[in-house]
LOVO-14116 format. One record per residue (C-alpha): residue number from 1; residue in one letter; x, y negated, z. Coordinates in Angstrom, 3 decimals. Each point is the difference from the previous one (the first is absolute). Layout:
<recs>
<num=NUM&residu=A&px=X&py=Y&pz=Z> $
...
</recs>
This chain:
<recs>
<num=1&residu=X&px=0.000&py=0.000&pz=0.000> $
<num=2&residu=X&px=2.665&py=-2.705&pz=0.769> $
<num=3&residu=X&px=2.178&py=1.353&pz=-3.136> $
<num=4&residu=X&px=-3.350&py=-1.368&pz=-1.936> $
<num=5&residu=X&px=-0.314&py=-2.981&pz=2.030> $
<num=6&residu=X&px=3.495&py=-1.210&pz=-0.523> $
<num=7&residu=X&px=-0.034&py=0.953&pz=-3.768> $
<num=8&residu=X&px=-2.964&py=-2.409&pz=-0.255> $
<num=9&residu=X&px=2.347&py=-3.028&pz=1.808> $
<num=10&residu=X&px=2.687&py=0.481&pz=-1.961> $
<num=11&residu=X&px=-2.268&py=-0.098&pz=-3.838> $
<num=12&residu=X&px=-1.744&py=-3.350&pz=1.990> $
<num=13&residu=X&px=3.748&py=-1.478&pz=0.854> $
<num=14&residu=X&px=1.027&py=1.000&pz=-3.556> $
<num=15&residu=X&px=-2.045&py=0.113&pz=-2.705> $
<num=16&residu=X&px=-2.549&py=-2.439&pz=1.886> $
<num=17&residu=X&px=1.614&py=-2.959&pz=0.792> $
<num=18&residu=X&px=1.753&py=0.616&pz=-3.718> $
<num=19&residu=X&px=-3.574&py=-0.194&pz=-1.242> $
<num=20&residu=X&px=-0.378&py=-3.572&pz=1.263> $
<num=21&residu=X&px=2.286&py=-1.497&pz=-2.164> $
<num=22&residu=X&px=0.816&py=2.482&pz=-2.608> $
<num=23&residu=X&px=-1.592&py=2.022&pz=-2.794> $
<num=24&residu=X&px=-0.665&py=3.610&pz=1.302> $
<num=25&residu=X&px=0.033&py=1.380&pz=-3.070> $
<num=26&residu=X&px=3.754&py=-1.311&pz=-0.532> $
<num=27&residu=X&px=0.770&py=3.105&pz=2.532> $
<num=28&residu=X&px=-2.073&py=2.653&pz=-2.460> $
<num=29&residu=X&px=2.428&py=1.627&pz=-2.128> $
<num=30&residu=X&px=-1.061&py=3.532&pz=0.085> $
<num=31&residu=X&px=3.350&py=1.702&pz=-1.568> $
<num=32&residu=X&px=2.269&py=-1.520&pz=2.685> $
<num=33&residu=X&px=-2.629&py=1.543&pz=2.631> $
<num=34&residu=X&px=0.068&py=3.551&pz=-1.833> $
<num=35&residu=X&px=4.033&py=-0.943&pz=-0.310> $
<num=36&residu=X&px=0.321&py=-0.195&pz=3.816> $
<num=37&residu=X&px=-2.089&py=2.610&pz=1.144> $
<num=38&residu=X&px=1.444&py=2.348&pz=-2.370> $
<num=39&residu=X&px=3.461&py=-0.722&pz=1.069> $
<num=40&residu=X&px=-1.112&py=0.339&pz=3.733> $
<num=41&residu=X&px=-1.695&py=3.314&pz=-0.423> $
<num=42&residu=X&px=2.876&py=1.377&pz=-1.933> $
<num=43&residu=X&px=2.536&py=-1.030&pz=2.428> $
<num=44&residu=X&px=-2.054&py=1.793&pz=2.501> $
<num=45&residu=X&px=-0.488&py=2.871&pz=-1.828> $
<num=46&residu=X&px=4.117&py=0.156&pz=-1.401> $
<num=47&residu=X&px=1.707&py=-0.119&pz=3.398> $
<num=48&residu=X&px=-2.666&py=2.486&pz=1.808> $
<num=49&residu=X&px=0.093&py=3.071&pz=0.366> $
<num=50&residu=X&px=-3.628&py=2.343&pz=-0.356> $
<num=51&residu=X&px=0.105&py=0.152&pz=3.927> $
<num=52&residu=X&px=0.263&py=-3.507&pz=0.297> $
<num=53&residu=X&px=-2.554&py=-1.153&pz=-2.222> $
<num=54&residu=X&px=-2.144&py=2.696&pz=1.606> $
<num=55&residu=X&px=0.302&py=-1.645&pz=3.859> $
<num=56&residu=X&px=-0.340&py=-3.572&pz=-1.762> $
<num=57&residu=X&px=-3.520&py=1.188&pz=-1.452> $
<num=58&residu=X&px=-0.797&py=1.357&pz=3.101> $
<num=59&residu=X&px=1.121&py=-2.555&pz=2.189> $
<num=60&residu=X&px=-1.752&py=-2.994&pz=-2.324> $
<num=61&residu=X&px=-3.461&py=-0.099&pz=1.091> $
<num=62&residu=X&px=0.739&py=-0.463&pz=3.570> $
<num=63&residu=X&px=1.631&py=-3.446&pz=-0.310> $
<num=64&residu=X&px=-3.979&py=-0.801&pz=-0.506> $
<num=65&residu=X&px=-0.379&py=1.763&pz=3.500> $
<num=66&residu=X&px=-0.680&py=-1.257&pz=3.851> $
<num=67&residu=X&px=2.594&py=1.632&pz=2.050> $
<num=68&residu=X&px=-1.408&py=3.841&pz=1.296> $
<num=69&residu=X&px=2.482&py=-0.444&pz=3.150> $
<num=70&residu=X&px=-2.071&py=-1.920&pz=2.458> $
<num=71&residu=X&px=-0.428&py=0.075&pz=3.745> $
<num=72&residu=X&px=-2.981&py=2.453&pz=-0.131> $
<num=73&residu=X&px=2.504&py=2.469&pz=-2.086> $
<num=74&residu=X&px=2.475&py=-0.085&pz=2.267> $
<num=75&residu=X&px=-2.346&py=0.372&pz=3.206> $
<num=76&residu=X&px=-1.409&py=3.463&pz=-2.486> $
<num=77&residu=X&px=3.510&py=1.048&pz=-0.239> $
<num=78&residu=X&px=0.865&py=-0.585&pz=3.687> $
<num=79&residu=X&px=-3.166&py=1.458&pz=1.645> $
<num=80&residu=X&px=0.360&py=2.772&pz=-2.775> $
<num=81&residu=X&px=3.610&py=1.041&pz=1.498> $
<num=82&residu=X&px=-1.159&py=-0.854&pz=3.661> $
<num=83&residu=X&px=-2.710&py=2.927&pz=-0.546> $
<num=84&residu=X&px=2.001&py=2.136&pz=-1.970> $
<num=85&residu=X&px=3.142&py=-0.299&pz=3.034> $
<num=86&residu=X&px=-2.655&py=0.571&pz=2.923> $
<num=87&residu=X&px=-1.049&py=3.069&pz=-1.786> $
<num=88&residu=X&px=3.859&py=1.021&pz=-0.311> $
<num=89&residu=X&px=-0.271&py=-0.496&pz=4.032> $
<num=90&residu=X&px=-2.790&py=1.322&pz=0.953> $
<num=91&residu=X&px=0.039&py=3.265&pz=-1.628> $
<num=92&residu=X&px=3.218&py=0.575&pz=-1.455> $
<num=93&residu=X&px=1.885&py=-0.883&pz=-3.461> $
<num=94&residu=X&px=-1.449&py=2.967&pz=-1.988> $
<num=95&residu=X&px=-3.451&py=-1.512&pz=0.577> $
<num=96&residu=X&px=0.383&py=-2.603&pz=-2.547> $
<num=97&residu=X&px=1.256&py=2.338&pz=-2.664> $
<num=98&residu=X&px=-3.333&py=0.687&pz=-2.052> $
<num=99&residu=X&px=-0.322&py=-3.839&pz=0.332> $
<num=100&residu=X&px=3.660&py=-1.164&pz=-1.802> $
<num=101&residu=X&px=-0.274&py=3.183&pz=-2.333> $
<num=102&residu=X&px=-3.399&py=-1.375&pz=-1.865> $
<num=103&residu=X&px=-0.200&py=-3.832&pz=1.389> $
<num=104&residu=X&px=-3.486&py=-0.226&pz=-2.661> $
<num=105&residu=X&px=-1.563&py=2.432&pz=1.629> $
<num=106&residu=X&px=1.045&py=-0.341&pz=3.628> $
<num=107&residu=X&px=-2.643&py=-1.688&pz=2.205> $
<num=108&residu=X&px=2.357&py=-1.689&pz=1.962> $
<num=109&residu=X&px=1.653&py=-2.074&pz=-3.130> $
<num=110&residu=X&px=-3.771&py=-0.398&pz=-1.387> $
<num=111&residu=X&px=-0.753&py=-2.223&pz=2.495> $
<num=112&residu=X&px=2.424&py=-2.469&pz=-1.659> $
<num=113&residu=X&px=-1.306&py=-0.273&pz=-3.829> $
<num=114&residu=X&px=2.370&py=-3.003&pz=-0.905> $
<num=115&residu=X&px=3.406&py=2.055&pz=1.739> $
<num=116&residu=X&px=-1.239&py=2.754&pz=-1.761> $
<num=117&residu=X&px=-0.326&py=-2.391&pz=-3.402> $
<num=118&residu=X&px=3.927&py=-0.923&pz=0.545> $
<num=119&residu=X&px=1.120&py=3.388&pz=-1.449> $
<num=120&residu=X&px=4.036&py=-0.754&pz=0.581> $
<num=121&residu=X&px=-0.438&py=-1.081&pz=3.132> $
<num=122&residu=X&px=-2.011&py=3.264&pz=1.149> $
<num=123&residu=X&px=2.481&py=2.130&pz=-1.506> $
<num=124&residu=X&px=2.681&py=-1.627&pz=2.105> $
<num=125&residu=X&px=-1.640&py=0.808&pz=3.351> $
<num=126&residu=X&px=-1.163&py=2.936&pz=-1.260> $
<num=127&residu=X&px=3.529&py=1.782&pz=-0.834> $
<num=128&residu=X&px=1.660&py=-1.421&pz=3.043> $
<num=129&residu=X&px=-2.414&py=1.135&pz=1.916> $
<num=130&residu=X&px=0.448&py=3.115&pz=-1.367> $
<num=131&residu=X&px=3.559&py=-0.274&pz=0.505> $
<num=132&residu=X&px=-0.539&py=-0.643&pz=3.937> $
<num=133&residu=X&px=-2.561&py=3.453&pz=-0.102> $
<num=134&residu=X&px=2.551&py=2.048&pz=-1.393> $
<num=135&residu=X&px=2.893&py=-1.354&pz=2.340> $
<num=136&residu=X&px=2.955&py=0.343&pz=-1.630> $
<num=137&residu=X&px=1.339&py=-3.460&pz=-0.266> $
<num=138&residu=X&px=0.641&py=-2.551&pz=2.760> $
<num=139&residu=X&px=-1.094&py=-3.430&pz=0.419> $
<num=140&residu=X&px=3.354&py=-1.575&pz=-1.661> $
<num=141&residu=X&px=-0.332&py=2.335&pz=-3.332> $
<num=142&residu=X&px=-3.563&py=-0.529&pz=-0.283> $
<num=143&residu=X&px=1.232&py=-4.287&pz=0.325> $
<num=144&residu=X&px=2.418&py=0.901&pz=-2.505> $
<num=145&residu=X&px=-2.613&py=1.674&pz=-2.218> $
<num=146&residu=X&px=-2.597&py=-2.792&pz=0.316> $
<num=147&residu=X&px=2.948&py=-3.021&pz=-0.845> $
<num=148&residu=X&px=0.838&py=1.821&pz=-3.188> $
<num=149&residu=X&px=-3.988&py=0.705&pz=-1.248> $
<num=150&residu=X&px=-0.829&py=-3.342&pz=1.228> $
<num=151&residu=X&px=2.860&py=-1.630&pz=-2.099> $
<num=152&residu=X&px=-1.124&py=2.330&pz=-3.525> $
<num=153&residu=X&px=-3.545&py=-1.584&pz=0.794> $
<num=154&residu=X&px=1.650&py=-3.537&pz=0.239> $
<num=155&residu=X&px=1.902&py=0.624&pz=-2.957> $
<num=156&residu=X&px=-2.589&py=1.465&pz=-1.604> $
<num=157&residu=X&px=-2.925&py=-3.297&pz=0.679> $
<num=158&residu=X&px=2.295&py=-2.184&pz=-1.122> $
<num=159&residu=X&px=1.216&py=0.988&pz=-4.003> $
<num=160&residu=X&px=-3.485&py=-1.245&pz=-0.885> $
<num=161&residu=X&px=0.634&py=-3.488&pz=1.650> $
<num=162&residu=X&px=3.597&py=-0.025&pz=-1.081> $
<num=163&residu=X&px=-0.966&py=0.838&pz=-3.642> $
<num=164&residu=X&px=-2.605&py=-2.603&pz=-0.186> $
<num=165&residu=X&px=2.514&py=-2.400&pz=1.415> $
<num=166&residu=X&px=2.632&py=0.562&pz=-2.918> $
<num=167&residu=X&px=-2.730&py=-0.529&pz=-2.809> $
<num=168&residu=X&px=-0.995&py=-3.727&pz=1.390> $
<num=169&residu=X&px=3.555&py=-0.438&pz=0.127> $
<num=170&residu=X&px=0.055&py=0.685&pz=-3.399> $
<num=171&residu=X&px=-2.666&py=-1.443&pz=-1.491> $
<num=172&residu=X&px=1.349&py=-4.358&pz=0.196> $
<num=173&residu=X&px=3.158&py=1.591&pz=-2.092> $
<num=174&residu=X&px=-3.155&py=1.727&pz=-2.403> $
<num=175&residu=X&px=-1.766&py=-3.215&pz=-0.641> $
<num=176&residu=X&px=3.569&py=-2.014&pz=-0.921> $
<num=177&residu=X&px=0.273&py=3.331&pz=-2.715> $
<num=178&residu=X&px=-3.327&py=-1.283&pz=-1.058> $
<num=179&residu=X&px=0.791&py=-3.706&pz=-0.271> $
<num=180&residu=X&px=3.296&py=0.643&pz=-1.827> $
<num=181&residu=X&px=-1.980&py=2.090&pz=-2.184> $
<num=182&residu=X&px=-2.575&py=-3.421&pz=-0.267> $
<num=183&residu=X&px=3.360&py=-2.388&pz=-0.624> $
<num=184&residu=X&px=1.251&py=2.464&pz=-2.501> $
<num=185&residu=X&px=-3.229&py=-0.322&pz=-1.670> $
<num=186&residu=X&px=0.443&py=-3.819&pz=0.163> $
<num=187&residu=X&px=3.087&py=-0.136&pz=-1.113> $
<num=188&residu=X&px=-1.029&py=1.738&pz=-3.203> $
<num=189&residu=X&px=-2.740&py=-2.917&pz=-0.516> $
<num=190&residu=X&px=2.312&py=-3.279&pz=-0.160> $
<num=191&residu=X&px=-1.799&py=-0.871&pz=-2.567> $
<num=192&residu=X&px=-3.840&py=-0.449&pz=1.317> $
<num=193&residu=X&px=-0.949&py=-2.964&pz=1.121> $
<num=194&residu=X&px=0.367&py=-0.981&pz=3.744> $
<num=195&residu=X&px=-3.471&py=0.498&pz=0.935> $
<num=196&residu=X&px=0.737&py=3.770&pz=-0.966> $
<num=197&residu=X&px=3.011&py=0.184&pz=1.829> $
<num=198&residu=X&px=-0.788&py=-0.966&pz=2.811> $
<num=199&residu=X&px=-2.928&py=1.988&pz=0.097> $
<num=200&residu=X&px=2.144&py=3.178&pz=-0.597> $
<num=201&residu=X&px=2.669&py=-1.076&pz=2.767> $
<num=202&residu=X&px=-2.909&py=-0.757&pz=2.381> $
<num=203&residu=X&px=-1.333&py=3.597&pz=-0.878> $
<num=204&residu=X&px=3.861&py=1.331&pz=0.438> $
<num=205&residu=X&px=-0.346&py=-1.649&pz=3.327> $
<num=206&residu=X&px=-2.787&py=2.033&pz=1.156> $
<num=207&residu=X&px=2.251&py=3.396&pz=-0.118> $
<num=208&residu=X&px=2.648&py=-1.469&pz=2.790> $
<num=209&residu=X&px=-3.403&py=-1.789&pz=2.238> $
<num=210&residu=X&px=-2.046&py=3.855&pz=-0.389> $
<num=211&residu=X&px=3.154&py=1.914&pz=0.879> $
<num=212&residu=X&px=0.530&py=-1.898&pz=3.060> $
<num=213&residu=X&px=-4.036&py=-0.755&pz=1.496> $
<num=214&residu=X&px=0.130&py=3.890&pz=-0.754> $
<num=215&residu=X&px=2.620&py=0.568&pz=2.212> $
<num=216&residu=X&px=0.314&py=-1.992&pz=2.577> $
<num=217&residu=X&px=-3.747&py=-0.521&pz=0.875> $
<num=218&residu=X&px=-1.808&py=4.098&pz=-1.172> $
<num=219&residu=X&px=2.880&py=2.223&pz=-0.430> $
<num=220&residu=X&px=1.841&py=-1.155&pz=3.018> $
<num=221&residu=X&px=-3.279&py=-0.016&pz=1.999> $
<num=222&residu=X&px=-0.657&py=3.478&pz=-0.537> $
<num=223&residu=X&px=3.436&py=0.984&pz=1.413> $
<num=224&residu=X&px=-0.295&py=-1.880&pz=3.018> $
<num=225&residu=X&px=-3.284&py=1.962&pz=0.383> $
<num=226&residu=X&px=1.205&py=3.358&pz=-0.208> $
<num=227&residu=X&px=3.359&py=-0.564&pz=1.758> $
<num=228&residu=X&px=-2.519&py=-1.154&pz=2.815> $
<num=229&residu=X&px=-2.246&py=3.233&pz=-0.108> $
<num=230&residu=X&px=3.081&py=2.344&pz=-0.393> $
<num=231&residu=X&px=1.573&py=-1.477&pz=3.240> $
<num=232&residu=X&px=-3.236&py=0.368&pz=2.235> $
<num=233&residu=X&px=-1.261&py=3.236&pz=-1.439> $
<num=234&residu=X&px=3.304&py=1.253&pz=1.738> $
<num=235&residu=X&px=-0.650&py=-1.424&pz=3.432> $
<num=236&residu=X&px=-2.335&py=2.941&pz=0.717> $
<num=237&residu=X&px=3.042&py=2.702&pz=-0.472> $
<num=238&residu=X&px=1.760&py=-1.761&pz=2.296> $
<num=239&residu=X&px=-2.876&py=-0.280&pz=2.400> $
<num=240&residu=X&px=-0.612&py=3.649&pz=-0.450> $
<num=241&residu=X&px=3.547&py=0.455&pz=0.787> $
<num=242&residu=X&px=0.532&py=-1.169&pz=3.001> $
<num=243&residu=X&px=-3.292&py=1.600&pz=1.502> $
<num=244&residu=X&px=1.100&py=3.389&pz=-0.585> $
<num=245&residu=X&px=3.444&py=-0.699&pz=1.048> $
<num=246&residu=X&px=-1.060&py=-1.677&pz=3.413> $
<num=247&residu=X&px=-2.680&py=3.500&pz=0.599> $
<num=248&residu=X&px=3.546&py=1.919&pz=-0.970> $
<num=249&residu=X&px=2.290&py=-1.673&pz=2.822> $
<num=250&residu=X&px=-2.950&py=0.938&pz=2.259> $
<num=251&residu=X&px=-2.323&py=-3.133&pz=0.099> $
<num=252&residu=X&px=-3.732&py=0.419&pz=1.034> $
<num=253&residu=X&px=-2.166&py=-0.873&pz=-2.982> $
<num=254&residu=X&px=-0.979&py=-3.361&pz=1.303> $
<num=255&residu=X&px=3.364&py=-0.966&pz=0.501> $
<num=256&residu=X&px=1.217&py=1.482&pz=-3.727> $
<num=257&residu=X&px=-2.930&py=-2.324&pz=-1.552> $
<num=258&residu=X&px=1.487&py=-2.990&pz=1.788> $
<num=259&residu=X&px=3.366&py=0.678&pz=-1.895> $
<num=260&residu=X&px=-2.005&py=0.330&pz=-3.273> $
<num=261&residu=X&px=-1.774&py=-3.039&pz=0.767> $
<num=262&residu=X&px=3.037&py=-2.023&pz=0.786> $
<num=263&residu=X&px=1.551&py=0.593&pz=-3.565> $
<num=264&residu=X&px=-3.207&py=-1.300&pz=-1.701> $
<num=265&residu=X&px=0.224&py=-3.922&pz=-1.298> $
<num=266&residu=X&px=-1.531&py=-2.230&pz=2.031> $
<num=267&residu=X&px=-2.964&py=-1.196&pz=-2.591> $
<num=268&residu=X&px=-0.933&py=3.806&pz=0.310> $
<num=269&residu=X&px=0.922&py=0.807&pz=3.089> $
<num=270&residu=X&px=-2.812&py=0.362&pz=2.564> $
<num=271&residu=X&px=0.701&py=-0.695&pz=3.819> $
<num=272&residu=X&px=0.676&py=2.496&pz=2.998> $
<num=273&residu=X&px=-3.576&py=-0.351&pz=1.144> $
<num=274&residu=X&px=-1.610&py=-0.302&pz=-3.374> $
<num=275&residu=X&px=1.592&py=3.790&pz=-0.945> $
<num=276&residu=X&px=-1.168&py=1.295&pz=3.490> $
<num=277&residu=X&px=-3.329&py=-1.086&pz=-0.322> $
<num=278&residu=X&px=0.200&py=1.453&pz=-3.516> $
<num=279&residu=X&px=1.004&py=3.051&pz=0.949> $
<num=280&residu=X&px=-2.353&py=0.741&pz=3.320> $
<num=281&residu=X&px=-3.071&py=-1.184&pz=-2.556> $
<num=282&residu=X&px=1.133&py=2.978&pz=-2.240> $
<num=283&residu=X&px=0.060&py=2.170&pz=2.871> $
<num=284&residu=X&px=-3.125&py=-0.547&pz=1.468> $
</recs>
């Protein structure tokens, strides 16, 4: 929603307040349009791999998005693990193992439909939850284990960004292709009269001004949006983390909540007393 909103300031800051004292139609010369996009689109498509292109498709549509990580989420998550430890407590680790082996059908992880909706992140608790069942590996390999999956995931949210990044940073040095192109054109013409070419340098002009409103105020945008999303959609690994590492080195799961809590940022993060009363609601 705000990607639209801004893209509607920047036409009104551009092309509107050029619209008060020029011609519009000065700035309609459909070839160097077809010119730039082409050239953009290429690039993209030249220095990408298939598996690039792929998580750039995918990735696209939620720059249009509202962020899915909110406070409510993260209480889900939290209360979510708070049960799923007090089980582990109460009646012993193999309790929980029909519940991590089939989290869709468990009726413990279908009490939280939008956890449950975050497939990643209920495959993370899920194996290292598995991991503590099976109790082979202690508290500083399973860290280990979680900083290096944690890092792929990081890696892995942010080629899309990255990628989108390197095409607005191409696209000003596209639209001075397309005004050379214009000027070459021009150059060709000495001999019209100077109503024509200035006309055809003004239209020339138009490559270098489309190449860099492109840029700097969509292309660029769109990056900044999904560098944004990438970075907060791996807050709740980290959060995850440090739950079942605190239940590991023996906390009670109120107290391992409070570490997962703590990690959160603080526009998401709720307070001590809002996650207790949270939590006893769910209970009773």
């Amino acid at each position: 929603m705000f990607l639209l909103i801004g893209y509607v300031i920047v036409l009104a800051a551009s092309i509107g307040t050029y619209a008060v004292h020029g011609s519009l139609g000065a700035l309609w010369v459909p070839l160097e349009y077809v010119a730039i996009f082409g050239l953009m689109i290429g690039g993209f498509v030249a220095g990408n791999g298939s598996k690039a292109i792929k998580a750039v498709m995918k990735a696209l549509p939620g720059a249009l998005k509202g962020s899915a990580y909110d406070k409510a989420l993260y209480m889900d998550v939290l209360a979510l693990m708070y049960e799923l430890l007090s089980k582990v407590r109460k009646e012993g680790l193999m309790s929980i193992e029909a519940d991590i082996e089939n989290p869709d059908s468990s009726p413990v992880f279908g009490k939280y439909p939008r956890v449950l909706a975050d497939h990643h992140a209920v495959e993370f608790m899920a194996d290292y939850l598995r991991m503590m069942v099976g109790g082979n590996l202690n508290a500083f390999e399973i860290e280990a284990l979680m900083d290096m999956e944690i890092e792929t995931h990081h890696q892995e949210a942010h080629l899309a960004p990255h990628i989108v990044a390197k095409v607005g940073d191409a696209v000003p040095a596209f639209g001075i292709v397309v005004a050379v192109m214009g000027v070459v054109n021009v150059m060709g013409s000495v001999g019209e009269p100077p109503a024509v070419l200035g006309k055809m340098i003004g239209g020339a002009l138009v490559g270098t001004f489309l190449g860099i409103l492109l840029s700097y105020g969509f292309v660029q945008p769109i990056a900044s949006q999904l560098e944004q999303k990438s970075e907060e959609s791996g807050k709740i690994f980290q959060c995850i983390k440090v739950v079942l590492l605190a239940s590991m080195n023996g906390y009670a799961p109120q107290v391992a909540v409070e570490f997962g809590r703590k990690v959160l940022y603080s526009t998401e993060r709720p307070t001590f007393l809002e996650l207790e009363a949270d939590i006893k609601s769910r209970k009773g």
